[in-house]
C-alpha positions as CSV (number, residue, x, y, z in Angstrom):
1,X,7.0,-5.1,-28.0
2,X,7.6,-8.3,-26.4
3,X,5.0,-10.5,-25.4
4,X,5.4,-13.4,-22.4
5,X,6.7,-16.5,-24.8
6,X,8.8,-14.0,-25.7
7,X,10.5,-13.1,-22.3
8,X,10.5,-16.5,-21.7
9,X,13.3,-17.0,-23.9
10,X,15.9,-15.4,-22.5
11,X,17.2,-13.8,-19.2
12,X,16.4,-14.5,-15.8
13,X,12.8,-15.6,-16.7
14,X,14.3,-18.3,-18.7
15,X,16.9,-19.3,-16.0
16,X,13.9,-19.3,-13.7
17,X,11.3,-21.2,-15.5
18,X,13.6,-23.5,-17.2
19,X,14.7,-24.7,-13.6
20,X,10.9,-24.7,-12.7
21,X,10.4,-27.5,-15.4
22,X,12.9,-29.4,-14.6
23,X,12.2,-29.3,-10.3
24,X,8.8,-30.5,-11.7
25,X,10.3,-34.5,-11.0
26,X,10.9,-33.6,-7.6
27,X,8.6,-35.0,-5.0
28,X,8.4,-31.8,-2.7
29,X,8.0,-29.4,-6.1
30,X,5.1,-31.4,-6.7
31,X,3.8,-31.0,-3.0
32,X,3.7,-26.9,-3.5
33,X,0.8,-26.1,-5.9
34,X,-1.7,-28.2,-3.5
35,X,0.1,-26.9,-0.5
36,X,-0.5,-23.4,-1.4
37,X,-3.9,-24.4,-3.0
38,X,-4.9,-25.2,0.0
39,X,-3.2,-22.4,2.6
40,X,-5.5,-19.6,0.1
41,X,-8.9,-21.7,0.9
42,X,-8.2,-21.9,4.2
43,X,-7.9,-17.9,4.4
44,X,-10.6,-17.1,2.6
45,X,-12.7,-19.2,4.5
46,X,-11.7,-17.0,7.5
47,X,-12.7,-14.2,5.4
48,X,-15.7,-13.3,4.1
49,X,-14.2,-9.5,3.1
50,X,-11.6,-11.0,1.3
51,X,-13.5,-13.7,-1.0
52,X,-15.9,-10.3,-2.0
53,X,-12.3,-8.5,-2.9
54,X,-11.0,-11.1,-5.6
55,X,-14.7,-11.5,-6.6
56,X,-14.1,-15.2,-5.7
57,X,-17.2,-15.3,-3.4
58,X,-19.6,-17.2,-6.0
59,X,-20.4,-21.1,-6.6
60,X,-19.7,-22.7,-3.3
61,X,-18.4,-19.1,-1.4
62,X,-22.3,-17.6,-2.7
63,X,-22.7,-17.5,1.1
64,X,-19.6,-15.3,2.0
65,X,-21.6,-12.5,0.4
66,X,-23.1,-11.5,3.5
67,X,-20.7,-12.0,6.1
68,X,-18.1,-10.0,7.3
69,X,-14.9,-10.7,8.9
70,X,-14.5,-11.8,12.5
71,X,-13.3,-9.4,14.3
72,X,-13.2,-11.5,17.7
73,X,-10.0,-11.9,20.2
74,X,-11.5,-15.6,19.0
75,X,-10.6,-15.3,15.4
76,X,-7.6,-13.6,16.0
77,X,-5.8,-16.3,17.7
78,X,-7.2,-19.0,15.4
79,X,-5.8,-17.0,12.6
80,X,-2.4,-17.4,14.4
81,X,-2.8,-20.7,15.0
82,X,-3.2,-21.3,11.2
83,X,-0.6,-19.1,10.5
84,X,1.7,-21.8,12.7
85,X,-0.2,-25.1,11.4
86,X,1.0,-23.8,7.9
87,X,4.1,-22.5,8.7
88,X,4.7,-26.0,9.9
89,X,3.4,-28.0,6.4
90,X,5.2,-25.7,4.8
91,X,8.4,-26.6,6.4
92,X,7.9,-30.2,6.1
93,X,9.0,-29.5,2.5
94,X,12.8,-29.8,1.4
95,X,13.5,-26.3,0.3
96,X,16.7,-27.7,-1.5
97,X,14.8,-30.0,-3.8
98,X,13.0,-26.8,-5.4
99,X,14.7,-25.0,-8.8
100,X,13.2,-21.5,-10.8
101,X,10.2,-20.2,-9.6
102,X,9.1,-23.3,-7.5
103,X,12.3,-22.0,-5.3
104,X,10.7,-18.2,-5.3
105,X,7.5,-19.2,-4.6
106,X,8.3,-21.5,-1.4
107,X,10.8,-18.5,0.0
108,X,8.0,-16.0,-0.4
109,X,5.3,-17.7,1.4
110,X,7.8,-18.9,3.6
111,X,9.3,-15.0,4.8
112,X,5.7,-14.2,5.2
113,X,4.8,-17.1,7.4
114,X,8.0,-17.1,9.5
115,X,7.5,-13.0,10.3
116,X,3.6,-13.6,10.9
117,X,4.2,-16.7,13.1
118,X,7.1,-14.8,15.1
119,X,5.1,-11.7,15.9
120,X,2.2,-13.5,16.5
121,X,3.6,-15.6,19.4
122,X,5.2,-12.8,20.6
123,X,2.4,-10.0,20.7
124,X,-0.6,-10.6,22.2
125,X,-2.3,-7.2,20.9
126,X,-3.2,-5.9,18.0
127,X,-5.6,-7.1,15.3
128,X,-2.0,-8.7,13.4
129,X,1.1,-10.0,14.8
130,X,3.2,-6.3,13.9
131,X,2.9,-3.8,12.3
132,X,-0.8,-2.2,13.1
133,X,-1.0,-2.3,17.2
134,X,-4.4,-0.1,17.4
135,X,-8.2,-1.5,16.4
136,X,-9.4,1.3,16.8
137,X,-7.6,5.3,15.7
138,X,-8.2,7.7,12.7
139,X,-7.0,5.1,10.0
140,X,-8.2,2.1,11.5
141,X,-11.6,-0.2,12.4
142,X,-15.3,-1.3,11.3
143,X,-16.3,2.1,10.9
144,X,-13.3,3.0,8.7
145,X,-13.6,0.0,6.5
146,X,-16.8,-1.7,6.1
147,X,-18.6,2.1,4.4
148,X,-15.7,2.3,1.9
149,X,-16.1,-2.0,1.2
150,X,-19.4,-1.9,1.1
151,X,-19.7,0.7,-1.4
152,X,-16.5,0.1,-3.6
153,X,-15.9,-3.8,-3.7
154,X,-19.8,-5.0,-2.6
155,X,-21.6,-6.3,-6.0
156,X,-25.3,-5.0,-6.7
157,X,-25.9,-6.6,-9.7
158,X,-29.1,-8.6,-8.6
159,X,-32.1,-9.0,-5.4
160,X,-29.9,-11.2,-4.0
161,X,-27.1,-8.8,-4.1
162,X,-29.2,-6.4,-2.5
163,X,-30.3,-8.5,0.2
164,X,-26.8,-10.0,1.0
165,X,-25.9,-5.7,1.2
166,X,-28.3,-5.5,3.7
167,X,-27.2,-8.4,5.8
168,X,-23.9,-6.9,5.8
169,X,-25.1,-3.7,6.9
170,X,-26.2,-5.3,10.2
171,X,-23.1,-7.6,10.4
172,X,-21.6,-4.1,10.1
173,X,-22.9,-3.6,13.8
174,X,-21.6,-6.5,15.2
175,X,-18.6,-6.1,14.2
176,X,-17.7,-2.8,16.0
177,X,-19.3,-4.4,18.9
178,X,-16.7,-7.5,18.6
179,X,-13.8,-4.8,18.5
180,X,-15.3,-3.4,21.4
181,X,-14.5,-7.1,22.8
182,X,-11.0,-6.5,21.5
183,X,-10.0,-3.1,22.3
184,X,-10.9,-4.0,26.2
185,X,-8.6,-6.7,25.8
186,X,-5.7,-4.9,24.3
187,X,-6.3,-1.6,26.9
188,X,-5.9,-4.2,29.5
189,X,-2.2,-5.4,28.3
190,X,-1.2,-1.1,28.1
191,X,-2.0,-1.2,24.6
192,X,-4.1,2.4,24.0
193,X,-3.5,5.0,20.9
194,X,-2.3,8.2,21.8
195,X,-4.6,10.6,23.1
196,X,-4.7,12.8,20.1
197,X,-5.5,9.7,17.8
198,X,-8.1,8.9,19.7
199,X,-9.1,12.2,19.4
200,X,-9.0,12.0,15.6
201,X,-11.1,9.0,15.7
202,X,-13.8,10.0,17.9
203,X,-14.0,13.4,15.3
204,X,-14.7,11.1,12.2
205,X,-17.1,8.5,14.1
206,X,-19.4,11.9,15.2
207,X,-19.3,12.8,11.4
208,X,-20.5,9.2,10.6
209,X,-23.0,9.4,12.9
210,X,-24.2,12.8,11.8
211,X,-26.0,12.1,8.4
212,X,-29.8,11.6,9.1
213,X,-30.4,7.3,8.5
214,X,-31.8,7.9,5.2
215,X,-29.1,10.2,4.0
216,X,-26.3,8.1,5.1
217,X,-23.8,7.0,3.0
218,X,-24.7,3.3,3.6
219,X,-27.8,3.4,2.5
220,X,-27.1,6.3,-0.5
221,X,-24.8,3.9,-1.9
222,X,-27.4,0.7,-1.8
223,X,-29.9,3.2,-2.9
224,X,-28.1,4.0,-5.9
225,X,-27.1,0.5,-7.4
226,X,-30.2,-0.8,-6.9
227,X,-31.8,1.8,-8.7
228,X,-29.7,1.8,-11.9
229,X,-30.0,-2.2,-11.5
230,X,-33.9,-2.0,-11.7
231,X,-34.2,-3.7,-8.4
232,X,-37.4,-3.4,-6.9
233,X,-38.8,-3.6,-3.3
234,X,-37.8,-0.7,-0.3
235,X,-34.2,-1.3,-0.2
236,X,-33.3,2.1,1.0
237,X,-36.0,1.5,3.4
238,X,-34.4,-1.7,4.6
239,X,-31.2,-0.1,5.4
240,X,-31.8,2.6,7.0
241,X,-34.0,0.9,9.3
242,X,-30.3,-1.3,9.8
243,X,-29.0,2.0,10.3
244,X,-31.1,3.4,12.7
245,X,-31.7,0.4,14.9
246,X,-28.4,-1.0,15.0
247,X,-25.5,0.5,13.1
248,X,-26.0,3.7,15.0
249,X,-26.1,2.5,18.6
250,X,-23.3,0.5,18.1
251,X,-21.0,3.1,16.5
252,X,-22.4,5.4,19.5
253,X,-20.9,2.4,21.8
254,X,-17.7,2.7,20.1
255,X,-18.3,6.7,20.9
256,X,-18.4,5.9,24.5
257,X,-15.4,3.2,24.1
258,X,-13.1,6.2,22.4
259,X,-14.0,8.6,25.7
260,X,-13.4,6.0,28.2
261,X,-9.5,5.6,26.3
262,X,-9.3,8.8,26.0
263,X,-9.1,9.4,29.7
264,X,-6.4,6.5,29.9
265,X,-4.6,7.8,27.3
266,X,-1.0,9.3,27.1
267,X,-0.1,11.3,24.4
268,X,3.8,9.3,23.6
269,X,3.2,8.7,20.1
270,X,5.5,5.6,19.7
271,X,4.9,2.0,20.0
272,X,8.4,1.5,22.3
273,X,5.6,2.6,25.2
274,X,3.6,-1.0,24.3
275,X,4.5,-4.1,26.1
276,X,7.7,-5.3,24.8
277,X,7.4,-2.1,23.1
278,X,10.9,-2.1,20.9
279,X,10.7,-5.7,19.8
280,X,7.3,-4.8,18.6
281,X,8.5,-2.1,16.3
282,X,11.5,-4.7,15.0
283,X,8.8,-6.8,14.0
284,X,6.9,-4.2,12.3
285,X,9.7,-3.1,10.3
286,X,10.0,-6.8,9.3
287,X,6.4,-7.1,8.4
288,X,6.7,-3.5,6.3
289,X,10.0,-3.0,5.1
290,X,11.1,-7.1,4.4
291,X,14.6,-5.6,5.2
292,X,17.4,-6.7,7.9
293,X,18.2,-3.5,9.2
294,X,18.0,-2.3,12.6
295,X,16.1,1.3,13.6
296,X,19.4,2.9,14.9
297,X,20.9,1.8,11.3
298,X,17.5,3.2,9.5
299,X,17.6,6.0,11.1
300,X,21.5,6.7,10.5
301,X,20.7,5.9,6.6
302,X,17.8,8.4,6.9
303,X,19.6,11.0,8.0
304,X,22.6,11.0,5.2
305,X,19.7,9.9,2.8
306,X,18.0,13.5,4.1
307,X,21.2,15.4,3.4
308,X,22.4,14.2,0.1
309,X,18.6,15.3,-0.8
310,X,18.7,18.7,0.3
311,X,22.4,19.1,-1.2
312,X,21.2,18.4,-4.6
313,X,17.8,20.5,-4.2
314,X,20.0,23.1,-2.6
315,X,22.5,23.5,-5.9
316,X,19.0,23.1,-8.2
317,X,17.1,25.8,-6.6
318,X,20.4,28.4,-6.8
319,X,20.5,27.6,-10.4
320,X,16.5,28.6,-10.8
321,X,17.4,31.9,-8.5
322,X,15.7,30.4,-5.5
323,X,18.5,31.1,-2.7
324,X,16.5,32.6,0.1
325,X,16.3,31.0,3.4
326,X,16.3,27.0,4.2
327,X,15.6,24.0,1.4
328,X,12.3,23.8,3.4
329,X,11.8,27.4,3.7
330,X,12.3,27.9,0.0
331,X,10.2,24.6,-1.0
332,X,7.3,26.5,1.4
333,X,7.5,29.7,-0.9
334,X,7.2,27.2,-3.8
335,X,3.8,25.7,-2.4
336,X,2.6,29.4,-1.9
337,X,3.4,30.8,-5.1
338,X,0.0,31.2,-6.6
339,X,2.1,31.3,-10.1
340,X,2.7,27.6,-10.0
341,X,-0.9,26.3,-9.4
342,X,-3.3,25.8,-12.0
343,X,-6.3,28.1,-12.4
344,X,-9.0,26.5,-9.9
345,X,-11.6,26.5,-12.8
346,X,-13.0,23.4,-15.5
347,X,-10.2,25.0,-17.9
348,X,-7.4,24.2,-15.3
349,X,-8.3,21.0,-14.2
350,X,-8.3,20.1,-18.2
351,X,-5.4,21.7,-18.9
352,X,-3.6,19.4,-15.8
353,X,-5.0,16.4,-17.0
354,X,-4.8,17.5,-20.8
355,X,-0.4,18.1,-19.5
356,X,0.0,15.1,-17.6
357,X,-1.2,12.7,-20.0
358,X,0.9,14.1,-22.7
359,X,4.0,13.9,-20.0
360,X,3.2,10.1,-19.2
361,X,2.4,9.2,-23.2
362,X,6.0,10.5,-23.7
363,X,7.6,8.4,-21.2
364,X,5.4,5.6,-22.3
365,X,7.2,6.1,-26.3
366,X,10.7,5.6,-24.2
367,X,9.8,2.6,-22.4
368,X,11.8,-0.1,-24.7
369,X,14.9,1.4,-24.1
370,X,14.4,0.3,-20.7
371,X,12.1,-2.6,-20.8
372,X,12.5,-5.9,-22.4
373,X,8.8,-6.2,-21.7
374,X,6.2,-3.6,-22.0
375,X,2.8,-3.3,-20.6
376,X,0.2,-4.2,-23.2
377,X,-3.1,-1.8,-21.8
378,X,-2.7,1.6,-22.4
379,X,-2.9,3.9,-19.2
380,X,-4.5,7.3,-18.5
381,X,-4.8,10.4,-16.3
382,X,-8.0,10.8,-15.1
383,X,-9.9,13.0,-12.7
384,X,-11.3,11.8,-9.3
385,X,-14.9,12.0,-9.7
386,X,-16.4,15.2,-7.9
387,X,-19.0,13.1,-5.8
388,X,-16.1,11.1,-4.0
389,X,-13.4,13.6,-4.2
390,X,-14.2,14.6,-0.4
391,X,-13.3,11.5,1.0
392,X,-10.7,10.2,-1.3
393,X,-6.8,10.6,-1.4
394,X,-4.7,12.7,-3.5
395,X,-3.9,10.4,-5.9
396,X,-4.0,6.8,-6.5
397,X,-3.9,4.1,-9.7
398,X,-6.3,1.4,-10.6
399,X,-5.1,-1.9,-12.9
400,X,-6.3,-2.3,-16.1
401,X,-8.6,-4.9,-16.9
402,X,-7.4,-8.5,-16.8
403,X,-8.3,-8.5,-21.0
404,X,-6.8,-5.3,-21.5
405,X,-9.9,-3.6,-22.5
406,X,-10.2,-1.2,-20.0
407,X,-7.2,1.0,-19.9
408,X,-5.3,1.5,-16.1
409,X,-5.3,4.6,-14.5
410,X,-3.6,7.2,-12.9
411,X,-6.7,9.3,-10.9
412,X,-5.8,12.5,-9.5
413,X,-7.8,14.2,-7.2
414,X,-9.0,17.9,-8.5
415,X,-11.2,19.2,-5.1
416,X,-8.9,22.1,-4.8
417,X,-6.0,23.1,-7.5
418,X,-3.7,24.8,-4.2
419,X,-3.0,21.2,-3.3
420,X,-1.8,20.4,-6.6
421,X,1.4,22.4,-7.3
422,X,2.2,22.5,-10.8
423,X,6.0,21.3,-10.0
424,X,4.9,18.3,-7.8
425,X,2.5,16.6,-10.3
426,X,5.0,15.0,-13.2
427,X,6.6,13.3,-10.3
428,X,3.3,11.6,-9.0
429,X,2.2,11.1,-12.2
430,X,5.5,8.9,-13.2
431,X,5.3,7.0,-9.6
432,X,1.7,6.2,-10.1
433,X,1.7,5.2,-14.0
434,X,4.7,4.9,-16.4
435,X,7.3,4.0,-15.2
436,X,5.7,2.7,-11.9
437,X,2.9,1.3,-10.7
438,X,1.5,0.7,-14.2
439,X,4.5,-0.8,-16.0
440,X,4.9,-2.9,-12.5
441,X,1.2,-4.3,-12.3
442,X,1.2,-5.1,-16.2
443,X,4.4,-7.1,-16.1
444,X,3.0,-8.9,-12.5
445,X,-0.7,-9.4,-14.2
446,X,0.7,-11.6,-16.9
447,X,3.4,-13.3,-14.8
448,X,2.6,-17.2,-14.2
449,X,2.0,-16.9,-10.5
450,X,0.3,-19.0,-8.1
451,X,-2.9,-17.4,-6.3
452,X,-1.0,-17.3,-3.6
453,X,1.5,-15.2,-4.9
454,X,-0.8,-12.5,-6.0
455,X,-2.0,-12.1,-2.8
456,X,1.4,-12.1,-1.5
457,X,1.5,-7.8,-2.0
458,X,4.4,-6.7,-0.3
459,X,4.1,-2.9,1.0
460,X,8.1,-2.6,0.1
461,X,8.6,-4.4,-3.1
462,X,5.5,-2.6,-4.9
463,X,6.1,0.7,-3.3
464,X,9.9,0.7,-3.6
465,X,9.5,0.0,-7.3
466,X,7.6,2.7,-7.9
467,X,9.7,5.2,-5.7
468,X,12.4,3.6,-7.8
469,X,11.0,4.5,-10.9
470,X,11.0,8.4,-10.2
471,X,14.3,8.1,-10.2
472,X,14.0,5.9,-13.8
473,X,12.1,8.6,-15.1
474,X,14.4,11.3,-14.2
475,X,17.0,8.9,-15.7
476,X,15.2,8.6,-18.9
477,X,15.5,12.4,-19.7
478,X,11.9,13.5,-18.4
479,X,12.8,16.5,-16.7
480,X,15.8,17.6,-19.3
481,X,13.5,20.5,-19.5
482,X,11.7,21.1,-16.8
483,X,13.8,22.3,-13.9
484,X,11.3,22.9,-11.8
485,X,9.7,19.3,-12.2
486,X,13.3,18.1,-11.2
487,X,12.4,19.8,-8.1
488,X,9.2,18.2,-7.4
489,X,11.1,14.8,-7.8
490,X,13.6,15.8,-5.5
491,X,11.5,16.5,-3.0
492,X,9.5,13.4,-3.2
493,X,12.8,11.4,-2.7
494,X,13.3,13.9,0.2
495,X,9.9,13.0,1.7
496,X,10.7,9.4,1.8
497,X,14.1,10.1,3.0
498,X,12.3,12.3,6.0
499,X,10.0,9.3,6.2
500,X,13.0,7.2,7.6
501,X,13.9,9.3,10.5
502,X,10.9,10.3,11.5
503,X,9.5,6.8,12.2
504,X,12.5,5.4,14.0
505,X,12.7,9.0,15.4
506,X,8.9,8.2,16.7
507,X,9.3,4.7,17.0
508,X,12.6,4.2,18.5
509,X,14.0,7.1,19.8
510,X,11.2,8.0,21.4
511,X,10.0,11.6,19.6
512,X,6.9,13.5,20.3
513,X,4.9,13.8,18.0
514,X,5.4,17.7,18.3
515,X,9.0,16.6,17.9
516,X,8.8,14.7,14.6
517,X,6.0,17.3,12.9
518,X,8.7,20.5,13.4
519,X,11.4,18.2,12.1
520,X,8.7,17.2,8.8
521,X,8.1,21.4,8.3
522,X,11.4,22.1,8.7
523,X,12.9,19.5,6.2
524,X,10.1,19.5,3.8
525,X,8.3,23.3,3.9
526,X,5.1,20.9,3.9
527,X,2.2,23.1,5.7
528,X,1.1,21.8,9.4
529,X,-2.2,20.2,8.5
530,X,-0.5,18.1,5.9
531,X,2.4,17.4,8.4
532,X,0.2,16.3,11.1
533,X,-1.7,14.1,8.9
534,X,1.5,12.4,7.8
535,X,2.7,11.9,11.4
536,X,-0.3,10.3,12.9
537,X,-0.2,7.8,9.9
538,X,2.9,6.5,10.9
539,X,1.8,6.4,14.3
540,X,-1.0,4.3,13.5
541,X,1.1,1.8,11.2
542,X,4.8,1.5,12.5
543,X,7.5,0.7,10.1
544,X,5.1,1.4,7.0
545,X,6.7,4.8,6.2
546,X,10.2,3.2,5.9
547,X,9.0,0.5,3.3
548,X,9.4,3.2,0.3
549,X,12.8,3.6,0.4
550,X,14.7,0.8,2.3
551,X,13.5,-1.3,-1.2
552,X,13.8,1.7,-3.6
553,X,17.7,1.5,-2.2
554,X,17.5,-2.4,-2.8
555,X,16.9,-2.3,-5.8
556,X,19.7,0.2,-6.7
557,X,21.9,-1.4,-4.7
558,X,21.0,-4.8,-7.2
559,X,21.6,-2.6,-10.5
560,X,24.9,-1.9,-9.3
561,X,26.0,-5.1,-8.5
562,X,24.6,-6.2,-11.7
563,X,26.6,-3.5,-13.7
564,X,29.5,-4.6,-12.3
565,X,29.3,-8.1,-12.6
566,X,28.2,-8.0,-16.2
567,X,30.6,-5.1,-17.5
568,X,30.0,-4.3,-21.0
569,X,27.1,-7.0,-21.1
570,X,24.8,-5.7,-19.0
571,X,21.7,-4.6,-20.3
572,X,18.7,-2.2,-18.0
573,X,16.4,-4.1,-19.8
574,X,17.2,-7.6,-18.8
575,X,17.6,-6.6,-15.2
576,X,13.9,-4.7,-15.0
577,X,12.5,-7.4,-16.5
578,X,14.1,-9.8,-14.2
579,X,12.9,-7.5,-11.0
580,X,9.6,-7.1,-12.3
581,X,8.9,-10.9,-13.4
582,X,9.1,-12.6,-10.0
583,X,6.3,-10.8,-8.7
584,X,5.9,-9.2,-5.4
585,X,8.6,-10.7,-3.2
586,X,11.2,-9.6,-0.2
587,X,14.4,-7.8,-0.9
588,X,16.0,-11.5,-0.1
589,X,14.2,-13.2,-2.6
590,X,14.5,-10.4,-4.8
591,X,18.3,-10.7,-4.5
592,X,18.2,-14.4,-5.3
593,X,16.1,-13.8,-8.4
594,X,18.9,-11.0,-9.3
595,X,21.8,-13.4,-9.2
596,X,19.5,-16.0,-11.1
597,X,19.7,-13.6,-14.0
598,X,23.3,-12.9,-13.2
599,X,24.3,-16.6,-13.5
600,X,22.0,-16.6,-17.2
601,X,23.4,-13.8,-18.3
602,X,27.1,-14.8,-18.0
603,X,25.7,-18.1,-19.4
């Protein structure tokens, strides 16, 4: 196993950090650490939220710890105003002076600057410049946010902790009422969410509002910590008093906001109904995807992308005997066969988590014939715990410690074994762990990057990687026997593949969303509730959906200009260490750091 000295010697890492040291004599190379020192205070300053998230609100940001963010039309346009005033320092640099990493580092910022500035200035709704138009829906807001940070990323380690919670909690109130402030103003420039988000929304705020004060989850969760801390005093007392007296009458103001939309509102799903509707969704796909490509083209690449998937599952599916009806209609009898679930008991859920871990350990043991550089901490399957399986998704994976102690992990959510089809899980599994997100995040976690740079997490590049590496792990002999797992990969890529039309198909060429959920059944057998789901998520966040696999196809398209450029000396190790070393970046930075470790390989 190689460590990071290591790495260091050879490759694209070398090439990169070798140049690094010797742009260090250059005046504007010299300029970049400060300069990017400097853009990250500025942000954090503007948020509170943020500072709690890195756990850098301490020493002089102790304060931070009970604010929230500003949720103001106010602070949005100072936030594009900075976004401009260091766009502009930024350029004052000479690009060409900069070698290695410096180079990477200054392109990175500088893609996410440039798209931020140019959607700012040219949108004047939304809480960003692209890419999320609605304050308020199902997915988005205060009232969406602020319970899950509170309780997930909010310390309660001491009184002051505690206290800081609790002025939260009624910052918590004034912020929905300052989005209030800012959904008036969009509504009055045409921007509204479809009726039947609104409908969503107004659904999940009457469950919030539901739980009695002192059985809400606000004060549960302060109640709780401070408990197991030994903290004295009424704390639970304290918030639900917050609770009652102001939490609650604003959230019912929001009610009353979401009714007054909801007689405004049309039920076109797409954003190309905004002001300047289709430039809007450019941007967005800019802001998500990092990619060039028009929608007509995305949706063109979706379509052939959609076809070459059902072709192979097609042949696959004949060879198990499955050769009734449609791809979908036969991937809908595989969701319903009872035979490929696990038993819905404590037995089952072991024996799936006992099955997957085994299935990630082995593809963990063939890592170095793919990896120069292997991920240190160790990484398990693990189950969801019950008391927050309700709320929480499917699946998801959580870092290791920065010391390696504490192992990463892959948590999988076991509420009900019918949502977890025995052929579907290897495939998430491998996307969320080894040979994805894990072996991504270890390699990123001990890179030599700026602050900046981790905070730089591009929606493509990290989820493209990992989409990418279900296709590795097919590649690396994972489902030689297990044909039916081969199936569950298949249709994973097909999902993402559906993904692409559907959005431009919403977005662009202006689908219902009745439309776009008979074209997701049809193409994926997926059942309605998880179709509609799906859909309304990319109505909320245009462009997100197409991220997966406009980067996945990046990448590939890199390998293969790699293989061909290096013949006989090309070596899959070299090139995922290469991709993986730089960090999170945009596919045309990503392609720059590629023909860095071209240009050392032929040497």
């Amino acid at each position: 196993m190689l460590d990071r000295r290591q790495l260091m010697t050879g490759g694209a890492a070398a090439w990169l950090f070798a140049a690094t040291r010797r742009a260090r004599s250059e005046p504007s190379a010299d300029k970049l650490e400060p300069l990017f020192d400097a853009f990250v205070e500025a942000d954090l300053d503007a948020s509170p939220e943020e500072a709690t998230s890195l756990g850098l609100d301490t020493g002089p940001r102790a304060r931070q710890r009970s604010q929230l963010d500003d949720r103001t039309c106010a602070a949005i346009a100072r936030h594009k105003r900075r976004t401009a005033e260091q766009l502009s320092r930024l350029h004052a640099l000479d690009p060409a002076t900069l070698r290695g990493m410096d180079r990477v580092h200054y392109e990175v910022v500088r893609f996410g600057l440039e798209a931020a500035d140019v959607a700012g200035k040219r949108h004047d709704y939304g809480p960003a410049g692209a890419g999320a138009p609605y304050v308020i829906s199902q997915l988005t807001g205060a009232y969406v946010t602020i319970p899950d940070f509170l309780d997930g990323q909010h310390p309660i380690a001491s009184p002051a902790d505690a206290d800081a919670y609790l002025a939260r909690l009624a910052a918590f109130a004034t912020a929905m009422d300052q989005e209030i402030e800012t959904v008036r103003h969009d509504a009055a420039l045409g921007c509204i969410p479809p009726g039947f988000l609104l409908q969503g929304a107004r659904a999940q705020m009457l469950r919030l509002r539901a739980a009695p004060p002192s059985t809400a989850s606000l004060v549960t969760s302060l109640a709780r910590r401070a408990r197991q801390r030994g903290i004295g005093g009424d704390p639970a007392g304290d918030a639900a008093r917050i609770v009652r007296d102001a939490v609650y009458p604003a959230l019912e103001r929001q009610i009353a906001l979401v009714d007054e939309l909801q007689a405004r509102a049309t039920n076109d799903a797409g954003v190309w109904k905004l002001r300047r509707g289709d430039e809007y969704y450019a941007d967005s796909l800019t802001a998500w995807t990092t990619s060039p490509l028009a929608p007509a083209e995305i949706h063109k690449l979706g379509n052939a992308a959609v076809a070459d998937c059902a072709s192979q599952l097609d042949a696959l599916m004949k060879r198990q005997g499955l050769t009734r009806g449609s791809v979908g209609e036969r991937l809908r009898a595989l969701f319903e066969d009872p035979k490929l679930r696990y038993p819905d008991t404590d037995a089952g859920r072991q024996r799936l988590l006992a099955e997957l871990n085994a299935r990630v350990q082995t593809a963990r043991s063939r890592l170095p014939q793919y990896f120069g550089v292997l991920p240190r901490a160790g990484v398990v399957v693990k189950r969801v715990p019950a008391y927050m399986e309700a709320v929480r998704p499917g699946g998801y994976y959580q870092p290791p410690s920065l010391d390696g102690a504490r192992p990463g992990a892959y948590y999988v959510n076991l509420r009900n074994l019918a949502e977890m089809p025995t052929w579907m899980l290897a495939n998430s599994a491998f996307h969320q762990s080894i040979p994805g997100h894990h072996v991504k995040n270890s390699v990123y976690q001990e890179a030599r990057l700026p602050l900046i740079r981790k905070l730089a997490m591009f929606s493509a590049y990290l989820e493209g990687w990992s989409l990418y590496a279900e296709q590795l792990a097919d590649e690396m002999g994972m489902y030689d026997r297990d044909p039916l797992g081969r199936i569950g990969y298949l249709h994973g890529a097909l999902l993402c593949a559906v993904r692409l039309v559907v959005d431009t198909g919403l977005h662009a060429m202006r689908w219902s969303r009745e439309r776009a959920l008979a074209y997701y059944t049809a193409a994926l057998g997926a059942p309605a509730a998880t179709a509609a789901t799906e859909i309304e998520r990319y109505c909320v966040w245009p462009g997100q959906a197409c991220a997966y696999l406009l980067d996945k196809l990046a990448i590939l398209e890199l390998r293969a200009k790699a293989k061909a450029a290096l013949g006989p000396r090309f070596d899959i190790r070299r090139f995922h260490d290469a991709v993986l070393s730089c960090g999170a970046v945009p596919q045309r930075v990503l392609a720059m750091v590629v023909d860095g470790h071209l240009a050392a390989a032929r040497g």
